[in-house]
PDB file of N, CA, C and O in Angstrom:
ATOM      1  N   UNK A   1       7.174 -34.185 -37.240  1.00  0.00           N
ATOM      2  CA  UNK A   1       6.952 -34.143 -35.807  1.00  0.00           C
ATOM      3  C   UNK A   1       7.537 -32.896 -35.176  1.00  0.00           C
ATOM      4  O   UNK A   1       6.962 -32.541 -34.147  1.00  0.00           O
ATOM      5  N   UNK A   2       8.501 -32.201 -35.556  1.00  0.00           N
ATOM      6  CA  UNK A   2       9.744 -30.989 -35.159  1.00  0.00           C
ATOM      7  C   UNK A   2       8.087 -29.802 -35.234  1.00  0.00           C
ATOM      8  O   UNK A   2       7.456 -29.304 -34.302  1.00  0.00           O
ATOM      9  N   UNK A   3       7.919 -29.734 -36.355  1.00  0.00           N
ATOM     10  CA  UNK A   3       6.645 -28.306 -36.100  1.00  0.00           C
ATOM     11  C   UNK A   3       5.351 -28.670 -34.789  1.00  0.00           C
ATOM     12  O   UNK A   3       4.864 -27.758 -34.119  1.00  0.00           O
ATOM     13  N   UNK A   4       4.934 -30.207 -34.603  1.00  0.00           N
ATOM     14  CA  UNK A   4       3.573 -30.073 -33.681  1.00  0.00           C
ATOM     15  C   UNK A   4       4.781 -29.690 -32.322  1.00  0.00           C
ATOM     16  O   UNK A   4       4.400 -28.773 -31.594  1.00  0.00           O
ATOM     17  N   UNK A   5       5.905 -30.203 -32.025  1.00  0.00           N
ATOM     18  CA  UNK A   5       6.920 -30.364 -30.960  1.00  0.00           C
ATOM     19  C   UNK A   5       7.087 -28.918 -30.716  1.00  0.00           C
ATOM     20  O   UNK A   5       6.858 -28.450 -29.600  1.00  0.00           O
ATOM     21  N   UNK A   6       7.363 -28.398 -31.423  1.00  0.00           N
ATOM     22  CA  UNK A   6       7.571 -26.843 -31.541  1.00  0.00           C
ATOM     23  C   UNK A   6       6.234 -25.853 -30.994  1.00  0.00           C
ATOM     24  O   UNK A   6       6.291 -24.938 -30.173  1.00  0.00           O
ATOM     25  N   UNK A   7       5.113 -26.331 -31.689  1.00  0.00           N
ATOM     26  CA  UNK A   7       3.919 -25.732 -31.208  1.00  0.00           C
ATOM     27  C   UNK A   7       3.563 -26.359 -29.843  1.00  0.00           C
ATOM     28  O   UNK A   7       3.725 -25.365 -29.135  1.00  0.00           O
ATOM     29  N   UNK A   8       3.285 -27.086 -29.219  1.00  0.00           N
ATOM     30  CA  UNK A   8       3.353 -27.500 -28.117  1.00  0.00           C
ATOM     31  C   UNK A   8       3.881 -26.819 -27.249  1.00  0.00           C
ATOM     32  O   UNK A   8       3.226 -26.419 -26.287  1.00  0.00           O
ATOM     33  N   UNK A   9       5.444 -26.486 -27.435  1.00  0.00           N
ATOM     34  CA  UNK A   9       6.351 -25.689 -26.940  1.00  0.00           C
ATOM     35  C   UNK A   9       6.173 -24.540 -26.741  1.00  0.00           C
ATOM     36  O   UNK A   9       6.435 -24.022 -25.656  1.00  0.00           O
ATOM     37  N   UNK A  10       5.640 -23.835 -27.845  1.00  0.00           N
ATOM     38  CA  UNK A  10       5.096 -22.517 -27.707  1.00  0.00           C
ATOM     39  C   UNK A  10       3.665 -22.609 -27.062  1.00  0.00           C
ATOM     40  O   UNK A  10       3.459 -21.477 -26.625  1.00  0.00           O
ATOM     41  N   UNK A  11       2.562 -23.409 -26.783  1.00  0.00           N
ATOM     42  CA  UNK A  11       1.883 -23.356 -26.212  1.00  0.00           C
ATOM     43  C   UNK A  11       1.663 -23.444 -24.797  1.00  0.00           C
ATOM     44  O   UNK A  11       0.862 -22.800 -24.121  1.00  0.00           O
ATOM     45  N   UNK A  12       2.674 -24.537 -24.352  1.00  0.00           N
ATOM     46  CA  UNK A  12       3.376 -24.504 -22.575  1.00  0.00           C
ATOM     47  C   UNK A  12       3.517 -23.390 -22.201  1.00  0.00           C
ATOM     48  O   UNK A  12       2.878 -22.993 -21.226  1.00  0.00           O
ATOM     49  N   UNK A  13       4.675 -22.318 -23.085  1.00  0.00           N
ATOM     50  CA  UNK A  13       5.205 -21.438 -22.961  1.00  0.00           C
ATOM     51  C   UNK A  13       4.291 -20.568 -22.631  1.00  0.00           C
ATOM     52  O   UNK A  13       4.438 -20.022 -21.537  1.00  0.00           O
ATOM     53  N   UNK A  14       3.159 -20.213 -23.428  1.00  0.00           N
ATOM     54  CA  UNK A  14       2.052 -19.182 -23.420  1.00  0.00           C
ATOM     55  C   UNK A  14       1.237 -19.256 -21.877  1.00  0.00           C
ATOM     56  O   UNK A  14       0.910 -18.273 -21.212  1.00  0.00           O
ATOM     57  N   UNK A  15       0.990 -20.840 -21.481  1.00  0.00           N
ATOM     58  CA  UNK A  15       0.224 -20.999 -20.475  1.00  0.00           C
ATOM     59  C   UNK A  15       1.617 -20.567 -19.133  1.00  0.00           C
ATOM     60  O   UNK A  15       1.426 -19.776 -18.210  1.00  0.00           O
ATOM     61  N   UNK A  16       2.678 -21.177 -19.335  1.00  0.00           N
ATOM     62  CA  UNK A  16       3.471 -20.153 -17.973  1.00  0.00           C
ATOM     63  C   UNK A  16       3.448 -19.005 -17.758  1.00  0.00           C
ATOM     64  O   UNK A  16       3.528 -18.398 -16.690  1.00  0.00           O
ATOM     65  N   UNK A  17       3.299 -18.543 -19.116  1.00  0.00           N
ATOM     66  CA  UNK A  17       3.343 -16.868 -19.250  1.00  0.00           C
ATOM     67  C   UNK A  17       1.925 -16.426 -18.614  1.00  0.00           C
ATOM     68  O   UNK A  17       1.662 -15.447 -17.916  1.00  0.00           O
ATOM     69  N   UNK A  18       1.158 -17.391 -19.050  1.00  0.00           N
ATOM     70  CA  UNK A  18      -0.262 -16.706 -18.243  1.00  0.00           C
ATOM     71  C   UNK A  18      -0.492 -16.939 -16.950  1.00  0.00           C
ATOM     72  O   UNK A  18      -1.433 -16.383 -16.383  1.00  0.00           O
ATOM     73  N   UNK A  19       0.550 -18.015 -16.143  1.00  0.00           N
ATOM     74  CA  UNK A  19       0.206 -17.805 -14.865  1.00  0.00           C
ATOM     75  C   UNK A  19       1.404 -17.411 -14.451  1.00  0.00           C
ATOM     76  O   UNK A  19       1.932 -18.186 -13.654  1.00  0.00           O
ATOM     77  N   UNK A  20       1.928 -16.580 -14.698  1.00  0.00           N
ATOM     78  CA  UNK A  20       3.353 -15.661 -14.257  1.00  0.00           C
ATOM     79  C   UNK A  20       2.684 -14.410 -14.084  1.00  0.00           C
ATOM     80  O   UNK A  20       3.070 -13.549 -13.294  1.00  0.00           O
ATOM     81  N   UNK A  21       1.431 -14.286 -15.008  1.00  0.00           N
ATOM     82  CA  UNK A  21       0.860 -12.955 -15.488  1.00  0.00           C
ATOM     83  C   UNK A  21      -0.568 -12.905 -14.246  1.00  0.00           C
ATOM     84  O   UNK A  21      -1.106 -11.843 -13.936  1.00  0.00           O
ATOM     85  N   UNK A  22      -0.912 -14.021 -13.776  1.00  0.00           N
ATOM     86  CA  UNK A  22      -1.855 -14.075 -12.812  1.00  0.00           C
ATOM     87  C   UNK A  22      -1.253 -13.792 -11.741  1.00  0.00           C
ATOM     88  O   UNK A  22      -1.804 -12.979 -10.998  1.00  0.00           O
ATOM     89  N   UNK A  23       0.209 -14.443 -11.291  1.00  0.00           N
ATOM     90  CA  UNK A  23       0.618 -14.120  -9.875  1.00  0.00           C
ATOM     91  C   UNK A  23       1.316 -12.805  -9.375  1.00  0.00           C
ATOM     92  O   UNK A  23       1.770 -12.336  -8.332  1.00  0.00           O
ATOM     93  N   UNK A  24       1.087 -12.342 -11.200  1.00  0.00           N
ATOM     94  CA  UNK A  24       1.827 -10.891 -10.929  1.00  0.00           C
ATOM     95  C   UNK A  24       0.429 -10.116 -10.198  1.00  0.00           C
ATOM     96  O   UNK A  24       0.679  -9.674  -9.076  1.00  0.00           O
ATOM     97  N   UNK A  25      -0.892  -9.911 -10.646  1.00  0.00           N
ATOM     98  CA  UNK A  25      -1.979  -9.924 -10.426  1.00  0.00           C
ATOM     99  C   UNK A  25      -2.137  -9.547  -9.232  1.00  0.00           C
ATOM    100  O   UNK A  25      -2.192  -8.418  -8.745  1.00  0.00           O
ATOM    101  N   UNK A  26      -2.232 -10.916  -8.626  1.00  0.00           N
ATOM    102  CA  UNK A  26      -2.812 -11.029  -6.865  1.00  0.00           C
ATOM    103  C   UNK A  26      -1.330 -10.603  -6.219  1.00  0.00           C
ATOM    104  O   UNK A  26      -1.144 -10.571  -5.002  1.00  0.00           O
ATOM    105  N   UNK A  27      -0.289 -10.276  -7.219  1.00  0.00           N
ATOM    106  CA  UNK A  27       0.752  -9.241  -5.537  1.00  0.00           C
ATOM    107  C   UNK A  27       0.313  -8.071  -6.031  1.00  0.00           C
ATOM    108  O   UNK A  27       0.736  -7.200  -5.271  1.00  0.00           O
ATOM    109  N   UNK A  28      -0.507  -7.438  -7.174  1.00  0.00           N
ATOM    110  CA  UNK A  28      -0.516  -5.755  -7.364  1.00  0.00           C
ATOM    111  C   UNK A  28      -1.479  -5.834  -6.289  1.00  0.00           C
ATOM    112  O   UNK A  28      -1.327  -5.038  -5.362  1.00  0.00           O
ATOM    113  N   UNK A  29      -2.448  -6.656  -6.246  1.00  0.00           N
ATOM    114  CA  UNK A  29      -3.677  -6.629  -5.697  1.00  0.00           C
ATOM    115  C   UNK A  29      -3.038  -6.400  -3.842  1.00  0.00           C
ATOM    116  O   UNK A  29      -3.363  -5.637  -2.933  1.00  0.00           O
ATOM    117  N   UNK A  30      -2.098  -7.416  -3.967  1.00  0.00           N
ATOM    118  CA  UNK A  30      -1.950  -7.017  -2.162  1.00  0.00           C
ATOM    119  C   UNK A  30      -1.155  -6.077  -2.344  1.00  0.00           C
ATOM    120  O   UNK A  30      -2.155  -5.414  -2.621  1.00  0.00           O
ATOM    121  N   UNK A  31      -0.581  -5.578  -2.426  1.00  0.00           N
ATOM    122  CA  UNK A  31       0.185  -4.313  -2.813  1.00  0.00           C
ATOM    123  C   UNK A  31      -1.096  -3.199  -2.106  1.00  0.00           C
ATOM    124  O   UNK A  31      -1.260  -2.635  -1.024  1.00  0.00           O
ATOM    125  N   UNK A  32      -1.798  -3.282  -3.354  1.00  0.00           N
ATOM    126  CA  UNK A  32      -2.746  -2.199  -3.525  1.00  0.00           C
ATOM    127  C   UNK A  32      -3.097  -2.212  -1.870  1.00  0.00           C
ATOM    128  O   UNK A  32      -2.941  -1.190  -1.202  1.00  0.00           O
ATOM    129  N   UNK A  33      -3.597  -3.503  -1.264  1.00  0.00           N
ATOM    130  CA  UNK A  33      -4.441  -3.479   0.189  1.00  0.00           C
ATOM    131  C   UNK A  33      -3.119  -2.799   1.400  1.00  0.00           C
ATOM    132  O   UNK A  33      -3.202  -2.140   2.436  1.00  0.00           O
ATOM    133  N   UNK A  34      -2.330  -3.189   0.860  1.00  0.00           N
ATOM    134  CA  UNK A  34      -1.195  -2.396   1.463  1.00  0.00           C
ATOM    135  C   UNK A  34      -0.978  -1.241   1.864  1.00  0.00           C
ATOM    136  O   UNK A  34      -0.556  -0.678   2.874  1.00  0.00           O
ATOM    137  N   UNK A  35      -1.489  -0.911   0.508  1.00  0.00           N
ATOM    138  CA  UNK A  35      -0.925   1.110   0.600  1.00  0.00           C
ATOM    139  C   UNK A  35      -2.184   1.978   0.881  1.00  0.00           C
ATOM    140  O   UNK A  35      -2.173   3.179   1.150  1.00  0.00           O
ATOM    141  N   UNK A  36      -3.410   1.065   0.762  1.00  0.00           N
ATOM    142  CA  UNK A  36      -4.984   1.235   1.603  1.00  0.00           C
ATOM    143  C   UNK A  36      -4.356   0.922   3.093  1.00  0.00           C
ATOM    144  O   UNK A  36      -4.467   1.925   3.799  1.00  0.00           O
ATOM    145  N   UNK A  37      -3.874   0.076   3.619  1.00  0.00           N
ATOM    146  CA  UNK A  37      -4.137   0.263   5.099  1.00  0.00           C
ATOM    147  C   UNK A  37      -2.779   1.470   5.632  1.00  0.00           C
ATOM    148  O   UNK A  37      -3.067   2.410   6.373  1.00  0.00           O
ATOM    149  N   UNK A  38      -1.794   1.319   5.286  1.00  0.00           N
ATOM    150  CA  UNK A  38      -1.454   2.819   4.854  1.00  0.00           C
ATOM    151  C   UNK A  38      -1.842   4.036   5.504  1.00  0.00           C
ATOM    152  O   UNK A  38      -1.883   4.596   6.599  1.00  0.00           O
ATOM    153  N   UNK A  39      -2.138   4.182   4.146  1.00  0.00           N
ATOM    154  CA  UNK A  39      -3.101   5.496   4.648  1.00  0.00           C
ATOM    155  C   UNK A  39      -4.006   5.848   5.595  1.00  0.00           C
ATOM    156  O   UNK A  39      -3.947   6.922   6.194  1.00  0.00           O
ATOM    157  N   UNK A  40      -4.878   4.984   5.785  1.00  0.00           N
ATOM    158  CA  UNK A  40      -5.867   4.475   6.805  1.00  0.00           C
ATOM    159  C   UNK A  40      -4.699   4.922   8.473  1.00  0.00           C
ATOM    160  O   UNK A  40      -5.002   5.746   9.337  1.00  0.00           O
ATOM    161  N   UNK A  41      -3.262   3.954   8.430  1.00  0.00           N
ATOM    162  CA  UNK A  41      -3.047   4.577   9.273  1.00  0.00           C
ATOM    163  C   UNK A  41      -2.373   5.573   9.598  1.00  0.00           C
ATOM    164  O   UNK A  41      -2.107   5.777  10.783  1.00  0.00           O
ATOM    165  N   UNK A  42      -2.110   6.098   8.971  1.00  0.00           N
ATOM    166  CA  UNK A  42      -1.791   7.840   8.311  1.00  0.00           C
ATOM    167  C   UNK A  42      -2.654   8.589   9.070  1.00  0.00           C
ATOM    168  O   UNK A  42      -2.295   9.271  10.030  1.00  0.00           O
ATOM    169  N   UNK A  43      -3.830   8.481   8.653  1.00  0.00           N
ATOM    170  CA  UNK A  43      -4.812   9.460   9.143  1.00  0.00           C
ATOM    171  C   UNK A  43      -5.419   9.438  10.618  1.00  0.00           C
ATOM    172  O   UNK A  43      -5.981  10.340  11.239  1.00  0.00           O
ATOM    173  N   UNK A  44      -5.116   8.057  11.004  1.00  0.00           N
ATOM    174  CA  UNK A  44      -5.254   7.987  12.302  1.00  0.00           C
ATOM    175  C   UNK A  44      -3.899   8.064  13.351  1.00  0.00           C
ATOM    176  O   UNK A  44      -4.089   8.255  14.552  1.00  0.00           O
ATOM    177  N   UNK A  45      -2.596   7.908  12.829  1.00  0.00           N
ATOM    178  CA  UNK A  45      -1.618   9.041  13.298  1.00  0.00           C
ATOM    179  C   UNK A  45      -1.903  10.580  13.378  1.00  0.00           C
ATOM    180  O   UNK A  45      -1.839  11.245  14.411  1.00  0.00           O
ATOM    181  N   UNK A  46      -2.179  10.975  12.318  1.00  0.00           N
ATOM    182  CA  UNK A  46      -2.908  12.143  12.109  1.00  0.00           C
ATOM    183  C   UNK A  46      -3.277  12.996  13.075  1.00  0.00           C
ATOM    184  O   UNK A  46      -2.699  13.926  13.637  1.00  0.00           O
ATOM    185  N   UNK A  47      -4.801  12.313  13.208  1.00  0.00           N
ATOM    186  CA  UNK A  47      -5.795  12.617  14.249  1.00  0.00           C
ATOM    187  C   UNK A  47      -4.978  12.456  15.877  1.00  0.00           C
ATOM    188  O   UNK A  47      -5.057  13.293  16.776  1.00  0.00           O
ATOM    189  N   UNK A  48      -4.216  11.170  15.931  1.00  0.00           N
ATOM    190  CA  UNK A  48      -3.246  11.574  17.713  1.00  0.00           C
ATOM    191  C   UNK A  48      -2.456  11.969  17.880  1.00  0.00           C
ATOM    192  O   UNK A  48      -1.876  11.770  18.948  1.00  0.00           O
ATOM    193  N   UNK A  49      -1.928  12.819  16.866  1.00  0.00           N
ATOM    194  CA  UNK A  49      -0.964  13.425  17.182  1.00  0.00           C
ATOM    195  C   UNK A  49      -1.647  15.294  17.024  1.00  0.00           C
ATOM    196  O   UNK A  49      -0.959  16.291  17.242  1.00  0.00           O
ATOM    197  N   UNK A  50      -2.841  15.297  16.681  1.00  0.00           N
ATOM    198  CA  UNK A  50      -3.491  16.425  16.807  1.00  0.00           C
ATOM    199  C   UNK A  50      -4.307  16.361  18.143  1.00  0.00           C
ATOM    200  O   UNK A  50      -4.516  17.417  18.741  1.00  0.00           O
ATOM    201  N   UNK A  51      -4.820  15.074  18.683  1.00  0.00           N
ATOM    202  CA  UNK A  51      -4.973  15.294  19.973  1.00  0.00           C
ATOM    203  C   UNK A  51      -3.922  15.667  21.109  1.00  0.00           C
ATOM    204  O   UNK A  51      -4.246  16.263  22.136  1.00  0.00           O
ATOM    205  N   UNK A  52      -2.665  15.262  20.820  1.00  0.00           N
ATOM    206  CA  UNK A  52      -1.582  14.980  21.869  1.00  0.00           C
ATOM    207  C   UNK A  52      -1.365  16.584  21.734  1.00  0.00           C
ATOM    208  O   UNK A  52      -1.546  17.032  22.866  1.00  0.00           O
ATOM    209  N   UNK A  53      -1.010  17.802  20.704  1.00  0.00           N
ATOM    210  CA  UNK A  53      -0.687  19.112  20.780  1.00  0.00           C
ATOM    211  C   UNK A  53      -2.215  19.394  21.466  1.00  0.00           C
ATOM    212  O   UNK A  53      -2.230  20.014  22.529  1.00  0.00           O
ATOM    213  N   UNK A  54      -3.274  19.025  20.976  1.00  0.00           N
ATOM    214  CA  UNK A  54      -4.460  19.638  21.829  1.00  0.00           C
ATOM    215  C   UNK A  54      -3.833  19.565  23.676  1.00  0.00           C
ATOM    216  O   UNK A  54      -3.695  20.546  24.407  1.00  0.00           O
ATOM    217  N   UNK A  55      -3.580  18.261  24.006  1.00  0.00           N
ATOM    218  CA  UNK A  55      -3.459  18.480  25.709  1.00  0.00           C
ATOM    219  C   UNK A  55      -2.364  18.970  25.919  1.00  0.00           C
ATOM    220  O   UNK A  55      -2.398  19.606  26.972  1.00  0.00           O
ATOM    221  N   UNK A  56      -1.037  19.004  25.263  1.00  0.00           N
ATOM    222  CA  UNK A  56      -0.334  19.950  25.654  1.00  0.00           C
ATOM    223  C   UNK A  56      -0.736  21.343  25.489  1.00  0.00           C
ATOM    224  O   UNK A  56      -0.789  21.822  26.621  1.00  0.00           O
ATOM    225  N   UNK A  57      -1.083  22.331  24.508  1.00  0.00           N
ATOM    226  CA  UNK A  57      -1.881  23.498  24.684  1.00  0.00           C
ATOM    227  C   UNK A  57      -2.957  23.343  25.885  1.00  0.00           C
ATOM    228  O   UNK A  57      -3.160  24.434  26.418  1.00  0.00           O
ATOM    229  N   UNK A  58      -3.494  22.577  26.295  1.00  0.00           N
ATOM    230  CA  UNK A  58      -4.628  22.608  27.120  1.00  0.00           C
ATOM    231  C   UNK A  58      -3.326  22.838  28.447  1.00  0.00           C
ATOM    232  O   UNK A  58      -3.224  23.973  28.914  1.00  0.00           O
ATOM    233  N   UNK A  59      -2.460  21.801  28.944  1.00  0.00           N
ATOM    234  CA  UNK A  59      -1.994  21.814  29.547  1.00  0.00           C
ATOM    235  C   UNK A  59      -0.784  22.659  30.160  1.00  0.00           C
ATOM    236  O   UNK A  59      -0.306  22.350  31.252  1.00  0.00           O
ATOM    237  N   UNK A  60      -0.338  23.669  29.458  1.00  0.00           N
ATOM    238  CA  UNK A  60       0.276  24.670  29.745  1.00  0.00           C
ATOM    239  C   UNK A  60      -0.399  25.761  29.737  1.00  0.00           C
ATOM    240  O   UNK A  60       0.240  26.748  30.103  1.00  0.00           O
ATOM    241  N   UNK A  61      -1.713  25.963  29.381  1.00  0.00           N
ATOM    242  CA  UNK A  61      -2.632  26.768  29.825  1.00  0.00           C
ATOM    243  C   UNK A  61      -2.137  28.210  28.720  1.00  0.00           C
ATOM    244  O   UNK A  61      -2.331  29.329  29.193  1.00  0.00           O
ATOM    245  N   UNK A  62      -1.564  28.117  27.400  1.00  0.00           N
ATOM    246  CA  UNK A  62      -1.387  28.828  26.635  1.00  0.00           C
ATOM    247  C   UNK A  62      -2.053  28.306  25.071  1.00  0.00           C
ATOM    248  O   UNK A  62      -1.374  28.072  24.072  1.00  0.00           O
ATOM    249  N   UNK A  63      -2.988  28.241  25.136  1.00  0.00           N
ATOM    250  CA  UNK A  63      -3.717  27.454  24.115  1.00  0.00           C
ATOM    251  C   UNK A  63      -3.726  28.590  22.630  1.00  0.00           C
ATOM    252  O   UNK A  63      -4.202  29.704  22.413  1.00  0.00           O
ATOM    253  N   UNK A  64      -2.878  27.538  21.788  1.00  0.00           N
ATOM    254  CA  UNK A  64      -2.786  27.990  20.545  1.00  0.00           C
ATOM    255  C   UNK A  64      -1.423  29.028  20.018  1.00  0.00           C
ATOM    256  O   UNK A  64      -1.192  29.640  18.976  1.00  0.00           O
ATOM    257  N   UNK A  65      -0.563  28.830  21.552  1.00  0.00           N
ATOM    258  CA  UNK A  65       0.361  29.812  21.383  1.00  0.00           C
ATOM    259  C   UNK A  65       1.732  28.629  21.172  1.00  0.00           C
ATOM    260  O   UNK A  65       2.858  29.127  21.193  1.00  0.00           O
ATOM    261  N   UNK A  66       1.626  27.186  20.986  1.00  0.00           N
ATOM    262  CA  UNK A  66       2.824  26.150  20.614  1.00  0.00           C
ATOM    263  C   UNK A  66       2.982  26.134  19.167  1.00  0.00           C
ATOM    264  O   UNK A  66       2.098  26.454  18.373  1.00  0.00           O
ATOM    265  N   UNK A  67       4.291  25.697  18.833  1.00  0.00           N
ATOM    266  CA  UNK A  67       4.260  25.261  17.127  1.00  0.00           C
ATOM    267  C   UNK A  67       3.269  23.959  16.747  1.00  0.00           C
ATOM    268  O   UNK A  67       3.031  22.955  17.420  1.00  0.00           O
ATOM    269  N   UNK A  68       2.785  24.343  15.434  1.00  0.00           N
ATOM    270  CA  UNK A  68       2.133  22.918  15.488  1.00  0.00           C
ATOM    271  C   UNK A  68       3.378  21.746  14.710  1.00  0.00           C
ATOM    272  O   UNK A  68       4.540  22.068  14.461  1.00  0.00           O
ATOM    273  N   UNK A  69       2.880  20.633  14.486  1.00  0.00           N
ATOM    274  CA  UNK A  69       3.611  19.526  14.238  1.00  0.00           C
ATOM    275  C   UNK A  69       3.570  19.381  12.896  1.00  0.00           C
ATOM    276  O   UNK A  69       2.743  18.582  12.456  1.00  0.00           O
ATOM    277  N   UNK A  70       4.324  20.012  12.078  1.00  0.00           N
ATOM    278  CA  UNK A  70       3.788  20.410  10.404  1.00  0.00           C
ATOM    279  C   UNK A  70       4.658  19.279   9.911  1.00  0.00           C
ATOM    280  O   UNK A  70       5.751  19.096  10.447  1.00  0.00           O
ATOM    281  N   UNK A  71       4.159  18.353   8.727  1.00  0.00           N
ATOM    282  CA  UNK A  71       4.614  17.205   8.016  1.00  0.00           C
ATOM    283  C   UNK A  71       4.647  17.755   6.791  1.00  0.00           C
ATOM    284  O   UNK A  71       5.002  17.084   5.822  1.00  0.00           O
TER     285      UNK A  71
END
């Protein structure tokens, strides 16, 4: 009975391991959607903070003569 007890054991074992190995899974996965929205708002910081030097140049009436906002 000690060897089927044993295999059993190792077979539980295998199936935790496979859903330890699934839930690792769906957090890379949100992870991943993570560092997609991210960027996403990266680029749309981006873009207002290239409008905001646009109206200040517009608005001091020296256009193109400010530092830009270098990252």
């Amino acid at each position: 009975m000690s060897t089927i007890r044993d295999a059993l054991e190792g077979i539980k074992s295998i199936m935790l391991l496979q859903n330890d190995v699934r839930n690792l899974e769906k957090e890379v996965e949100r992870q991943r959607d993570g560092i997609d929205e991210l960027g996403d708002d990266f680029v749309a910081l981006d873009k207002r903070i290239v409008r905001i030097e646009t109206m200040i140049e517009m608005s001091t009436g020296r256009s193109g003569q400010l530092p830009r906002i270098e990252g």
